[in-house]
N, C-alpha and C positions, 0 to 999 in steps of 0.2 A: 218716171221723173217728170216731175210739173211744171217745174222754171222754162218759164221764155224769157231769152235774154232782151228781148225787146218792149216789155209790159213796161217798166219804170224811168225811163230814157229815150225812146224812140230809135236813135242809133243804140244800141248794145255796147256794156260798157264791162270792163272785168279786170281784177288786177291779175301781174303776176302770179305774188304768193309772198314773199319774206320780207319784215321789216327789221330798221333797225333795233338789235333787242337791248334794251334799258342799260346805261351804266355796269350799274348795281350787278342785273343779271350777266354780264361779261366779265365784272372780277367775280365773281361767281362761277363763271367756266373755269379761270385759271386759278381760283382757289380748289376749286373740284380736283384737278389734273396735281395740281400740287400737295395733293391729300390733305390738305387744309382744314376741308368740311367734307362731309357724306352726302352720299348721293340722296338722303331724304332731302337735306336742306338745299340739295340743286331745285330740285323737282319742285319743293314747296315755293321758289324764286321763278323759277318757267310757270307754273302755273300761274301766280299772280299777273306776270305779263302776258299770259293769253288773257286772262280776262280781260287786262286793259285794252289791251290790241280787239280785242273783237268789242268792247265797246264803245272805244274810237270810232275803229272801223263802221259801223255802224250810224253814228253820231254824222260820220259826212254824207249820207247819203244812198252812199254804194248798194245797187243790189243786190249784191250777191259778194259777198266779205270771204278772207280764211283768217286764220291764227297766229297770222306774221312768222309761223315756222320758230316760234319761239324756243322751241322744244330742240330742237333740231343741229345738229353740230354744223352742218352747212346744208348747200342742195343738192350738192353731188354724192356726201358720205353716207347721210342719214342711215342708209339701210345698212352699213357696214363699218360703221364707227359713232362711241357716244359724242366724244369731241374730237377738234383739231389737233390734239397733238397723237391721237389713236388709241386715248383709253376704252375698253372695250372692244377692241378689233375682232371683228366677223373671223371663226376659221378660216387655215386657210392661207390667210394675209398675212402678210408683216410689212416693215417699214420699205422705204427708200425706194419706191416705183416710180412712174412717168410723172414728171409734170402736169397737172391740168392746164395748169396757164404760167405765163409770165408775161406781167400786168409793164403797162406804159412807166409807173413808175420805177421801176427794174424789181419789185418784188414778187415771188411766184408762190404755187400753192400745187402742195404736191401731192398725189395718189398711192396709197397703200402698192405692193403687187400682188400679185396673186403667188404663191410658195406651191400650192397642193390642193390638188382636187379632192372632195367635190364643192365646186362653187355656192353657195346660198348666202341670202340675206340674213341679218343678225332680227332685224325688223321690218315693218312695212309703215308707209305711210298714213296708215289705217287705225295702226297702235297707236298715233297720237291724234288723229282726226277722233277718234274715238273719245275721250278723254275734253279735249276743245267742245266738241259738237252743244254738247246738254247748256254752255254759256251764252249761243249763239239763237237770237231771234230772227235772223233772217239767214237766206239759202247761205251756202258752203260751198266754195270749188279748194280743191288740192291739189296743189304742184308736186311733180313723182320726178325721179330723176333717168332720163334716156335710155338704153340699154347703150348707145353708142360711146357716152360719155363712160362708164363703168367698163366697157372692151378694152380699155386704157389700163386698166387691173394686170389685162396679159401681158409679159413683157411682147416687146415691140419685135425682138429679133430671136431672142432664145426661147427652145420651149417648154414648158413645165412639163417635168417627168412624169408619165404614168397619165397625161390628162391633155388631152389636144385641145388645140384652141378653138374646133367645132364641138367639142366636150364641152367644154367652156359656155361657149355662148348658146346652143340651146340651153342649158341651165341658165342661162342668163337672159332667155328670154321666156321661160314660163315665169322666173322670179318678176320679170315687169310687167308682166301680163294680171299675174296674182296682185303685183301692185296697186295696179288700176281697178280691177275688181273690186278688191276690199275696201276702196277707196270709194265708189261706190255705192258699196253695202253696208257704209259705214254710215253714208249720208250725205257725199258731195252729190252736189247736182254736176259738175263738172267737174270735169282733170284735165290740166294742163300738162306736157313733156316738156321738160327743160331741155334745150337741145344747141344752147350757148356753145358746143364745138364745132357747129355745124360750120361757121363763117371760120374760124380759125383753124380747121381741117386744109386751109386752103390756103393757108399764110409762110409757111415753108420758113421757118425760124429757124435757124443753124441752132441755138441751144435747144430746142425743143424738140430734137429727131422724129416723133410722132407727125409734128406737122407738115414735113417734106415728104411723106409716105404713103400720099393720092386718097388717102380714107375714105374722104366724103361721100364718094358712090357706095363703099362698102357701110358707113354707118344708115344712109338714107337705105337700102337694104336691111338692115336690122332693127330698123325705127319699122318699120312695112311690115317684117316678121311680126312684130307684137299687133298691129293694128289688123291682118288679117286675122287676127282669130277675134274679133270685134266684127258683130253687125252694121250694117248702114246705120240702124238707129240709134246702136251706142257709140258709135261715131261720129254723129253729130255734136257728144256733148264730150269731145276727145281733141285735146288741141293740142300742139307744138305752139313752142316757144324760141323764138331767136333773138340774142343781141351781142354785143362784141365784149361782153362780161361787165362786173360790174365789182369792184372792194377797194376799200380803201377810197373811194371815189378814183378810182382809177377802172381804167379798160385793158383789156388783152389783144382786142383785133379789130378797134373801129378804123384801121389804118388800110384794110384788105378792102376792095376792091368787094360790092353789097354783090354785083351780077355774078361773083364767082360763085355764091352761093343761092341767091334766088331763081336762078334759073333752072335749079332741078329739085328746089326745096319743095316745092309744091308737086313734084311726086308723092310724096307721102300721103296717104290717103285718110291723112286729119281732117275732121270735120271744122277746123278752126285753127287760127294762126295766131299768135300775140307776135309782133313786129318789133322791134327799137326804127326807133324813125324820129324822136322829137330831136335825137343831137345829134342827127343826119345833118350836114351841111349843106349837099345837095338833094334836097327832096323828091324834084320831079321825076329827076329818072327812078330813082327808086318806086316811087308810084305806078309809072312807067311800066317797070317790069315786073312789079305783083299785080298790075292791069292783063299785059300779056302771057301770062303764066298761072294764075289763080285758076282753078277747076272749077266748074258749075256743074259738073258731075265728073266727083272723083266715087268710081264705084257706089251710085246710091247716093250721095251726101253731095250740095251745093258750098262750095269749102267759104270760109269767109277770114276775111281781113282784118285784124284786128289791130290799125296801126298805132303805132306808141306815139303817147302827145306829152307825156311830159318824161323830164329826166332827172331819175334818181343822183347821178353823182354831182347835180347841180340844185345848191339851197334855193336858187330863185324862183318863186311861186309864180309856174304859169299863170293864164288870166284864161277865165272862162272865156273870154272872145277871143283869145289867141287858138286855145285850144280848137273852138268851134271853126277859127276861118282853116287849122289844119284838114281838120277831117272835110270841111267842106271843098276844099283846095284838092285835096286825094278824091273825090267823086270825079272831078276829070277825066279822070286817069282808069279809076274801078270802080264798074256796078254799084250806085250807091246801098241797092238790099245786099250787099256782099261786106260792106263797111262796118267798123266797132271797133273802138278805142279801150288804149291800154295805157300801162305805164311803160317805161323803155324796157326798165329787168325789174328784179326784184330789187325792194329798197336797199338789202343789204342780205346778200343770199348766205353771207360765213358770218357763225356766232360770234365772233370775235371781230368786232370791224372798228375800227377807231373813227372812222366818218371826219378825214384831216380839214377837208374843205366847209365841214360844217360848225367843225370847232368842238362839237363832242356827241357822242351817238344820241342821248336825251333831244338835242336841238335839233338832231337828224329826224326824229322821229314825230316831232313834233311838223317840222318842214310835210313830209311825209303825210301827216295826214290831211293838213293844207292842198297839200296838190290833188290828193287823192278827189276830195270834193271837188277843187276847181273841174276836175276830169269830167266829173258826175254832172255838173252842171253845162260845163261845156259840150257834154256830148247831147244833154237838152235842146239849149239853144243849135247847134247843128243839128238837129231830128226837125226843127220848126224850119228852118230855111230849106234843107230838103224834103220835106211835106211828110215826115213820118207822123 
């Protein structure tokens, strides 16, 4: 793999991974689900908005672009369902399991359970990187979804007959491992882990039984499991991703307290972090404490920072000098060769997003790719004030 993420920017710059996906293509989902249209005519509407997406994407700047996940029922289900309401369900699964979240504005988004062993993916990240790649002139990275996030599959208290929840999750982590690979071999220069439970592991929500039930050690263990069977060098281009969620332009846990989780997040021995921080309130300590916690050798790999400078569930177009005095603001705090900018989450990580605050997904996505450049340029002008 040839990409430095520092040739075209000076600070390194990289998005999430999901945008909002067009209109059009969202009654498209829900005409799919309601047997309306065939799944040709899904595919032929996702694929039109990949191309748009990766020639947006492109168009602002960015060095290193994905496929805004157009394809993709959300970031958590992909490999275990075609859409949200679970047509296509992986073996296995059925309805009515945990919660993922339940968002600030009291709506929630819930997870298949697991019925019967043996666990496997329906698909990989790879099948639609695949497929994307051949539109796409510049590098490729790929968001894959945790293995922490999907242990949420097993119920919480009772246990699946015939198949232990250590049955379970070693198959649940050669499938993220396979994930990452194929991804890859498919052609990303980088893979991101979405790992958005890690902050809300620690929120202890009475409707949400999961999150009163101390996981976080246990997930940052299982995120470790997939990354040891990765070398130094392919972990370098292996990142984790954190933010307190993001749909609807709503959040699930930016209300939890950042140090419950930062402070052992960086056990993981990711070569790379994508952060939410631009609708942080308080920034410094946060800085703060991915200053005193960030690895400059986690096993082999110098880990790096990637903090979020703009926000998705917010229409307002950061300013290239906004952006720049963040990241410059954050050298304070951390190593500035340990520095690189992100977005807070994905634009809109579930195919179905109405985007209320921005008045309709088109306008979202359009916003979207506005910031995206601002990002691109911003993290320029900060590369010149700190002498990259």
């Amino acid at each position: 793999m040839g990409y430095d993420p520092r040739t075209a920017t000076g600070v390194p710059t990289e998005p999430v991974g999901s945008l909002p996906r067009p209109a059009k293509l969202q009654d498209a989902y829900a005409k799919y689900d309601a047997g309306e249209i065939g799944r040709d005519d899904l595919e032929k509407l996702q694929d039109a908005a990949v191309k748009d997406s990766i020639e947006r994407f492109e168009a602002t700047g960015s060095p290193i672009i994905s496929d805004g996940e157009q394809r993709w029922s959300s970031f958590a289900t992909y490999p275990i369902a075609d859409t949200l309401a679970g047509t296509g369900l992986a073996p296995g699964l059925g309805p009515g399991g945990q919660f993922f979240a339940i968002f600030a504005d009291g709506h929630g988004r819930q997870l298949p359970k697991l019925e019967r062993g043996p666990f496997r993916y329906n698909q990989h990240a790879a099948d639609t990187l695949r497929k994307s790649i051949p539109y796409a002139n510049k590098p490729m990275k790929q968001a894959v979804i945790a293995p922490s996030m999907l242990a949420l599959l097993y119920p919480l208290k009772d246990p699946v007959e015939g198949y232990s929840r250590e049955e379970f999750e070693a198959a649940l982590i050669d499938e993220c491992e396979r994930d990452i690979r194929e991804a890859f071999a498919a052609g990303a220069e980088r893979v991101s882990v979405d790992f958005t439970e890690g902050r809300l592991a620690t929120r202890e929500d009475p409707r949400n039984p999961w999150t009163g039930a101390g996981l976080l050690p246990h997930f940052i263990e299982l995120n470790n499991r997939v990354m040891a069977r990765f070398s130094a060098d392919e972990r370098r281009n292996i990142g984790i991703h954190t933010c307190p969620g993001g749909d609807r332009d709503s959040v699930h846990s930016a209300d939890v307290p950042y140090n419950n989780l930062l402070g052992t997040m960086f056990d993981i021995d990711a070569g790379y972090f994508l952060i939410q921080l631009a609708s942080e309130r308080e920034k410094d300590p946060v800085y703060e404490t991915i200053g005193q916690n960030l690895r400059d050798d986690a096993h082999g790999v110098t880990q790096m920072a990637y903090i979020g400078v703009t926000n998705p569930q917010n229409p307002r177009v950061e300013s290239p000098q906004e952006i720049a005095d963040q990241l410059i603001r954050a050298a304070n705090f951390i190593p500035k060769e340990q520095i690189g900018a992100t977005d807070d989450c994905g634009f809109s990580p579930f195919s179905i997003d109405e985007k209320p605050n921005h008045g309709s997904p088109d306008y979202a996505r359009d916003v979207a790719f506005r910031k995206i450049a601002s990002r691109v340029e911003g993290s320029r002008l900060a590369a010149e004030k700190l002498g990259f």
